[in-house]
C-alpha positions in Angstrom: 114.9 153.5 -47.7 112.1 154.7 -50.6 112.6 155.7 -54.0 110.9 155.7 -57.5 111.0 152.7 -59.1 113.2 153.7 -62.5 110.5 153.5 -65.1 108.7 156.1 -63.1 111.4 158.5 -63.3 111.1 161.7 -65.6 114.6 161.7 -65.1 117.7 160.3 -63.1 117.3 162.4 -60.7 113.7 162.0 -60.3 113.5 159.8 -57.5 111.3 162.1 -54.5 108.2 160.6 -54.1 105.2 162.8 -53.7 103.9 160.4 -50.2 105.3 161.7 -47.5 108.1 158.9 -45.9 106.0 158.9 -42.2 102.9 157.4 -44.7 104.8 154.8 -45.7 106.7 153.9 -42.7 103.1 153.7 -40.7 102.4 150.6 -42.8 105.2 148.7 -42.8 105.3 145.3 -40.8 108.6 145.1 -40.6 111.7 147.6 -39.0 114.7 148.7 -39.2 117.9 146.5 -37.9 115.6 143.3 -38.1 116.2 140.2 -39.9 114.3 140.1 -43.5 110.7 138.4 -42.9 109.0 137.7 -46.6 106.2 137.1 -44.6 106.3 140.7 -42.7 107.0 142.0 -46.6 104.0 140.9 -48.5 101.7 142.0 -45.5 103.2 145.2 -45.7 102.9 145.4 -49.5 99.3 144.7 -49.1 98.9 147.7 -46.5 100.3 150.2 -48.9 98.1 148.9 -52.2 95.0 149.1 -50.3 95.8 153.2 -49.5 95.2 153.7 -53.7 98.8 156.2 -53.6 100.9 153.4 -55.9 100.5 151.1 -58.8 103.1 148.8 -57.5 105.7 148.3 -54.9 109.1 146.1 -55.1 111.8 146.2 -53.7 115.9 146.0 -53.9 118.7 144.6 -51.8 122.0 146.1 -51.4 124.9 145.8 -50.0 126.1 147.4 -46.6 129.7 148.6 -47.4 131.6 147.1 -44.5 129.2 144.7 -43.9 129.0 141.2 -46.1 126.3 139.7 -44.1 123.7 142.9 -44.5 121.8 144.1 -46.6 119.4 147.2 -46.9 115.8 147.2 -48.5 115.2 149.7 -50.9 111.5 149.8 -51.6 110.4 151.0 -54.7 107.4 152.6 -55.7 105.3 153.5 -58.7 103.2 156.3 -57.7 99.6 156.5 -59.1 98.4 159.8 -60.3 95.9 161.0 -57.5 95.3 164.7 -58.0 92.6 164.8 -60.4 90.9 167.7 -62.3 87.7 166.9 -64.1 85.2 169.2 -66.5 82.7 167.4 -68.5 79.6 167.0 -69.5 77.4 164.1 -70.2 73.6 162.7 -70.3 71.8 161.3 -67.6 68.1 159.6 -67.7 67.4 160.7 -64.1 68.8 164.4 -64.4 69.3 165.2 -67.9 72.6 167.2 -69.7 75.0 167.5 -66.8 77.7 169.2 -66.3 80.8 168.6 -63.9 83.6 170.4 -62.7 85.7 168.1 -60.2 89.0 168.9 -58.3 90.0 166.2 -56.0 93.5 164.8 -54.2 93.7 161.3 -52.5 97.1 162.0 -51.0 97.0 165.5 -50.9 100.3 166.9 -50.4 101.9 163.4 -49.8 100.0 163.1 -47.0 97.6 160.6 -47.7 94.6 162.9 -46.8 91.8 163.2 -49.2 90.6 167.0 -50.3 88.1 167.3 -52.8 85.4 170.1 -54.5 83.2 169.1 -56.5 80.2 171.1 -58.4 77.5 169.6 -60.7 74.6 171.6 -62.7 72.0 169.9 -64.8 69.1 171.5 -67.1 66.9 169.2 -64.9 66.7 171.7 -62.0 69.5 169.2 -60.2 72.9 171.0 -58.9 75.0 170.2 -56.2 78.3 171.6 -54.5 80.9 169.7 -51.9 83.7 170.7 -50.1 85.3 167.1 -48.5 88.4 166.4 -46.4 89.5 163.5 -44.9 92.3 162.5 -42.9 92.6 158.8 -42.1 95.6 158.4 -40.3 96.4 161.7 -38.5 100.5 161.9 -37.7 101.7 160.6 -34.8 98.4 159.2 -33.7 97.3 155.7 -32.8 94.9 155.1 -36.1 93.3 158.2 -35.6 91.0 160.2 -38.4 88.8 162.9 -38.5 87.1 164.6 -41.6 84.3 167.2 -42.2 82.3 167.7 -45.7 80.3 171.2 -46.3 77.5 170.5 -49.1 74.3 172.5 -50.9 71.8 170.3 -52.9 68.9 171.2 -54.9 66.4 168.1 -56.5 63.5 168.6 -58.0 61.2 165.3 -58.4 58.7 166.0 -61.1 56.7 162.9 -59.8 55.9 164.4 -56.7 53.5 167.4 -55.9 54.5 167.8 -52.2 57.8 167.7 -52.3 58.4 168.9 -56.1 61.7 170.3 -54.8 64.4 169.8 -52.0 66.9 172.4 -51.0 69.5 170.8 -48.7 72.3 172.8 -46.9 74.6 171.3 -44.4 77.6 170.5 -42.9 79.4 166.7 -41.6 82.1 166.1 -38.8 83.5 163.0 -38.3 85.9 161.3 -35.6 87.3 157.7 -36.1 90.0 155.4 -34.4 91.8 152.5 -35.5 91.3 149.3 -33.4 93.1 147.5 -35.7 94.3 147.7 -39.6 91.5 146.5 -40.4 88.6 147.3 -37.4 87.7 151.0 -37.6 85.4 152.6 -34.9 83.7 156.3 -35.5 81.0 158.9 -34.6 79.9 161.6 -36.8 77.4 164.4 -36.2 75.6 166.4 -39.2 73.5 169.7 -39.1 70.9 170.6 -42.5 68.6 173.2 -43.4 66.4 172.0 -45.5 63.6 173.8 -47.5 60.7 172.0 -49.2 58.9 173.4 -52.0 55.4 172.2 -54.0 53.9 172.2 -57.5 51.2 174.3 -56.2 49.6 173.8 -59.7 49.0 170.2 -58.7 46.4 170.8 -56.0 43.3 172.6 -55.5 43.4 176.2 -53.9 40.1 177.0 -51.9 39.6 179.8 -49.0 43.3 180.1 -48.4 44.0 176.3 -48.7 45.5 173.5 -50.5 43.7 170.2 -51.5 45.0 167.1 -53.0 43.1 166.9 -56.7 43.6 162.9 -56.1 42.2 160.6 -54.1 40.2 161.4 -51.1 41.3 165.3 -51.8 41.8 165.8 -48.5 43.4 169.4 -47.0 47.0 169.3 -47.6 49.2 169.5 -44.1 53.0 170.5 -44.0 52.8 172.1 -47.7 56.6 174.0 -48.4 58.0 173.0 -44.8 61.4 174.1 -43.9 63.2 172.6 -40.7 66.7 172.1 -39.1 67.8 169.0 -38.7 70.9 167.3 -36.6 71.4 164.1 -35.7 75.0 161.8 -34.4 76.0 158.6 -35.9 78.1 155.9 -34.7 79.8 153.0 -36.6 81.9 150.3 -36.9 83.9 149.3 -40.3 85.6 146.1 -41.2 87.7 146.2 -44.7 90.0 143.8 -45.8 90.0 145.1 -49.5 93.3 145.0 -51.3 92.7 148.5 -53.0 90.4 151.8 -51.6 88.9 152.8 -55.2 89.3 150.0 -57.5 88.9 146.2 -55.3 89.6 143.0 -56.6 89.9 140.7 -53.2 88.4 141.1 -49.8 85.5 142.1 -47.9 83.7 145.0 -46.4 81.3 145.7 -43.9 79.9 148.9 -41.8 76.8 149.0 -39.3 75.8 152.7 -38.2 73.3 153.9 -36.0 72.0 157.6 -36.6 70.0 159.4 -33.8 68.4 162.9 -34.4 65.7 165.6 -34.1 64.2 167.7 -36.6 61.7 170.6 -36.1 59.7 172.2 -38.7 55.9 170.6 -39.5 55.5 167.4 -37.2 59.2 167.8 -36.2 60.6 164.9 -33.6 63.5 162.8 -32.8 64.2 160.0 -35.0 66.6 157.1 -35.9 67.8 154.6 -38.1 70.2 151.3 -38.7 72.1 150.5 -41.8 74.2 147.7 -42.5 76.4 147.5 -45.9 77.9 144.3 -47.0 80.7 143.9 -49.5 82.9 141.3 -50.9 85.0 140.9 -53.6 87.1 137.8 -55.6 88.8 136.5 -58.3 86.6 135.7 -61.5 86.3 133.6 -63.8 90.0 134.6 -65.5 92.8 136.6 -65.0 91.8 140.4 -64.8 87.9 139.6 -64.2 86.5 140.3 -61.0 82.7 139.0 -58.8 81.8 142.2 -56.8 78.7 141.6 -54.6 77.1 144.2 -52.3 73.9 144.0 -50.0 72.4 147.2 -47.6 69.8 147.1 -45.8 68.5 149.8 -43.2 65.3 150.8 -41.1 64.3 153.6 -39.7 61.6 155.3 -37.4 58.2 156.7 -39.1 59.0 159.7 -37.5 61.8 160.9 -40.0 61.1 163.6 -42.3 59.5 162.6 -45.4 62.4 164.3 -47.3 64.7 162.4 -45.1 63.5 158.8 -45.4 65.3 156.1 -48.0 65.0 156.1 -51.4 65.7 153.3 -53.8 66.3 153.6 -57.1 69.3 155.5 -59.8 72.8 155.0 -60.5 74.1 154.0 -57.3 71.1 151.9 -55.8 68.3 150.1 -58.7 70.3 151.0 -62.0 66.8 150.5 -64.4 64.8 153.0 -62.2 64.9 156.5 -61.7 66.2 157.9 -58.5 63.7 158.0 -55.4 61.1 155.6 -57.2 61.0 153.6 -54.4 60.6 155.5 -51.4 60.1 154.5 -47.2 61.2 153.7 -43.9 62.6 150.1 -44.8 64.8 149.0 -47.5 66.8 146.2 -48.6 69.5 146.2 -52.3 71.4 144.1 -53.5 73.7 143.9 -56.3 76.3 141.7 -58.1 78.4 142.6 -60.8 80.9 141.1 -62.8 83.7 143.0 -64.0 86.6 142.7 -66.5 89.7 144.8 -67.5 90.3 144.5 -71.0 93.5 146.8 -70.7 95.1 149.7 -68.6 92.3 152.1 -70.3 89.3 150.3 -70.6 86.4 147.9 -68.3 83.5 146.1 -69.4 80.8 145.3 -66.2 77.5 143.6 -66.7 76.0 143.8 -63.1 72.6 142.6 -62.1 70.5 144.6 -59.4 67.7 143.7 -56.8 65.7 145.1 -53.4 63.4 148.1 -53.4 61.9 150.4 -50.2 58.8 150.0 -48.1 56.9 151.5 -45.7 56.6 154.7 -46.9 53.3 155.3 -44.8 53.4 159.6 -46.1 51.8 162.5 -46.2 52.3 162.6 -50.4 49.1 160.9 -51.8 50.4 160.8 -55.4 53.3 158.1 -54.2 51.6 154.7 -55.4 54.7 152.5 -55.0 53.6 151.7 -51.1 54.2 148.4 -50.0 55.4 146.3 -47.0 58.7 144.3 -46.6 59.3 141.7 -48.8 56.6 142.5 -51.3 57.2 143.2 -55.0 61.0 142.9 -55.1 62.4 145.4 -58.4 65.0 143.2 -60.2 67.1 144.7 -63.2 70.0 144.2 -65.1 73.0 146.2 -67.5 75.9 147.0 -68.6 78.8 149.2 -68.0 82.1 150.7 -69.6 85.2 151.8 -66.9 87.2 154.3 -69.1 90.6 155.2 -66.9 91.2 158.7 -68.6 94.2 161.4 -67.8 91.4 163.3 -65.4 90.0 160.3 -63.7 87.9 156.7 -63.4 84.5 157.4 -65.9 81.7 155.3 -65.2 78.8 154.7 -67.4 75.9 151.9 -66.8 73.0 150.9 -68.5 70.4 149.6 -67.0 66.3 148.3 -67.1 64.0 146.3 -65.4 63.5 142.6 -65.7 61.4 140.7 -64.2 58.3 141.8 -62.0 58.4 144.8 -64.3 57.3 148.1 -62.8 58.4 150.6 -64.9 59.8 150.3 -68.7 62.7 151.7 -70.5 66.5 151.8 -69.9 68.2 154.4 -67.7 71.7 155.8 -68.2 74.3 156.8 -65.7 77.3 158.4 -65.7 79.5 158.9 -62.4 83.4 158.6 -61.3 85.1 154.9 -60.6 83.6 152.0 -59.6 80.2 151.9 -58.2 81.7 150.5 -55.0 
C-alpha cells in the first residue's frame, strides 16, 4: 500500500499520490506475501530517490485484523513538486539579456515520463526552441525507453567571419533498454538542416568572389553552406547516482559512438567517440558534496566545421566564452565542491580544466589551433543554487587562471546543477 506521508497532506483526505502506483511498484525489491527484508527495503528506497518524484520515503506497519503475526507495509511518500513553469530573465557574458520561458514535467501525469518546452531569446542574436519527451520505463516492458526531442537554434559568433551565424533545425529519436537497474543500452538517430551564414563585410569582394582580408587572403571556399545532416548513435550508460537532478553519492558513466553523413560543401560521412565520467561523494561535512566530471571525445576531420566540438561557456570552461576552443579533439574536466546552506539556498566554488584541438578549418581568423595536450585552459568560480517555487536557478562565475588566454570573468545562468 502507498499514501502521503501526513505532513504532505493539504488535508485528511489528501492522500492520492500524483505517481502513478505501477511506478512505484516497478522499483520495489521486495513483494507482496513475503517476509519483511530491511535489506530488500533500503535498496528499494534507493530506487525510488534516484527517479527525482519524492523528497522522502518511510514507511508504516500495521496490523492485519485477524492476523497477530502480519503485518502490512504502508509506504509513505513525500512528493517533490515536478511540474515546473519558468519566465525570467537574466544576464549572460556569452549571450547577453536573456529571456526564458520554460514549461517542463519530470513525472508527467504520474507517469514518471519527462515532457518539456522550452524557448529562450537574447538581444545577442541567440534563440532557441525545444520540444522534449522521455519515457524511461515504458509500462509493462522489460526496462524499456524511448524519447524524441524537436529543436530550432540560431547562434551568431561575432568572432568568426565564416561562420558569423548558425541556423540549426532538427529532430532526435531515441530507443533504450534496461540490462539492469543500473546498465542502460541505447541507439538514437538525429536529422538537421543546417544553414550557415557570413559577415560578408569581413572579407574582400572581387569579380564575383570572396577573399579572406587576413593571412594569405586566399579565395574563400564553402562561404554560406547549407547541408542535411543524419547520423545514429549507440551507447551504453552506467549510473549508480542516488538522485537524477540533484546527486550527492555515486557514479556515472556513458560511451557513444555517432556515425553519419552530411552533404552540402565537402559533404561526407563522418564519426566520433565520447566518453563522460562522473562521480559523486560525501564532503567535507554534512550537506557538502565533491562532484568530479571528465569528457573527452574525437572525431573524424571530415565533420562539418559547424559540427565539430567546442569548448568553452557555462556548461564546459566556465571563464571562457562559448566555442573559444574549437576542433576535432577535446578533453574537460571539472571538480566542484558544493554545499547546502538550507532547503532554499547552495553555495559551489568549482574549478575547470581541458580545452579542444585539432581544429585543422577552413576559418582563417580561428588562432586558438593547437594539438592534444598543448596549452591546457584552467579556470576557476563560484556559484549560488537558488531552489525557487518555479525551479533549480543556477548562476556561476567564472575566469581564467593560470596559462591565461583570455581575461575577465564570465557569467552564467541556467536551471539545476551543472551535472
Amino acid at each position: 500500500m502507498v499514501t502521503k506521508q501526513k505532513g504532505a497532506r493539504r488535508k485528511p483526505t489528501d492522500d492520492v499520490l500524483k505517481t502513478k502506483d505501477y511506478v512505484i511498484e516497478r522499483e520495489l525489491e521486495f513483494s507482496k506475501d513475503e517476509i519483511f527484508n530491511s535489506k530488500k527495503y533500503d535498496e528499494s528506497v534507493k530506487n525510488l530517490m534516484r527517479l527525482g518524484h519524492f523528497k522522502n520515503v518511510k514507511y508504516e506497519a500495521r496490523q492485519i485484523p485477524g492476523d497477530p503475526d502480519g503485518r502490512t507495509i504502508v509506504l509513505l511518500f513525500d512528493e517533490e513538486r515536478t511540474a515546473i513553469l519558468q519566465g525570467a530573465i537574466s544576464y549572460g557574458s556569452e549571450i547577453g539579456l536573456l529571456g526564458t520561458v520554460s514549461i517542463k514535467d519530470t513525472n508527467w501525469k504520474g507517469k514518471g515520463q519527462e515532457l518539456g518546452f522550452t524557448f529562450e531569446k537574447s538581444d545577442e542574436d541567440y534563440s532557441s526552441f525545444s520540444i522534449n519527451f522521455y519515457d524511461p520505463w515504458i509500462k509493462d516492458t522489460d526496462r524499456i525507453s524511448w524519447g524524441w526531442s524537436i529543436y530550432k537554434n540560431t547562434y551568431e559568433d561575432d568572432d568568426s567571419a565564416l561562420f558569423n551565424k548558425i541556423d540549426t533545425i532538427g529532430a532526435k529519436f531515441n530507443i533504450g533498454k534496461g540490462i539492469t537497474k543500473n546498465v542502460r543500452l541505447g541507439i538514437g538517430t538525429k536529422f538537421e538542416y543546417v544553414e550557415e551564414e557570413a559577415d560578408k563585410d569581413e572579407f574582400d569582394h572581387r569579380n564575383g568572389e570572396y577573399y579572406w582580408k587576413i593571412k594569405d587572403k586566399r579565395k574563400v571556399e564553402g562561404m554560406d553552406d547549407d547541408y542535411f545532416v543524419w547520423s545514429i548513435f549507440p551507447s551504453i550508460t552506467y549510473d549508480t547516482r542516488n538522485h537524477f537532478w540533484n546527486p550527492t553519492a555515486g557514479e556515472y558513466a556513458k560511451l557513444q559512438l555517432e556515425g553519419g553523413y552530411a552533404n552540402g560543401y565537402d559533404g561526407d560521412v563522418f564519426g566520433n567517440i565520447t566518453l563522460e565520467l562522473r562521480k559523486y561523494h560525501r564532503g567535507l561535512f554534512k550537506n557538502n558534496t565533491f562532484a568530479y566530471k571528465v569528457v573527452g571525445g574525437i572525431m573524424t576531420d571530415t565533420t562539418k566545421e559547424g559540427q565539430r566540438f567546442w569548448v568553452g561557456g557555462g556548461s564546459t570552461l566556465r571563464g571562457y566564452e562559448g566555442g573559444f576552443f574549437k576542433g576535432t579533439q577535446k578533453l574537460v574536466g571539472t571538480i566542484e565542491n558544493r554545499t547546502q546552506i538550507n532547503d532554499l539556498l547552495g553555495f559551489v566554488v568549482f574549478f575547470d580544466a581541458g580545452r579542444a584541438w585539432k581544429y585543422q578549418g577552413r576559418a582563417l581568423d580561428y588562432d586558438h589551433e593547437g594539438n592534444f595536450p598543448d596549452e591546457i585552459a584552467t579556470t576557476a568560480g563560484v556559484g549560488l543554487r537558488l531552489n525557487t517555487p518555479i525551479g533549480p536557478l543556477r548562476f556561476d562565475f567564472g575566469w581564467p587562471v593560470g596559462n591565461k588566454m583570455d581575461d575577465g570573468m564570465e557569467f552564467y545562468f541556467n536551471m539545476g546543477q551543472s551535472f
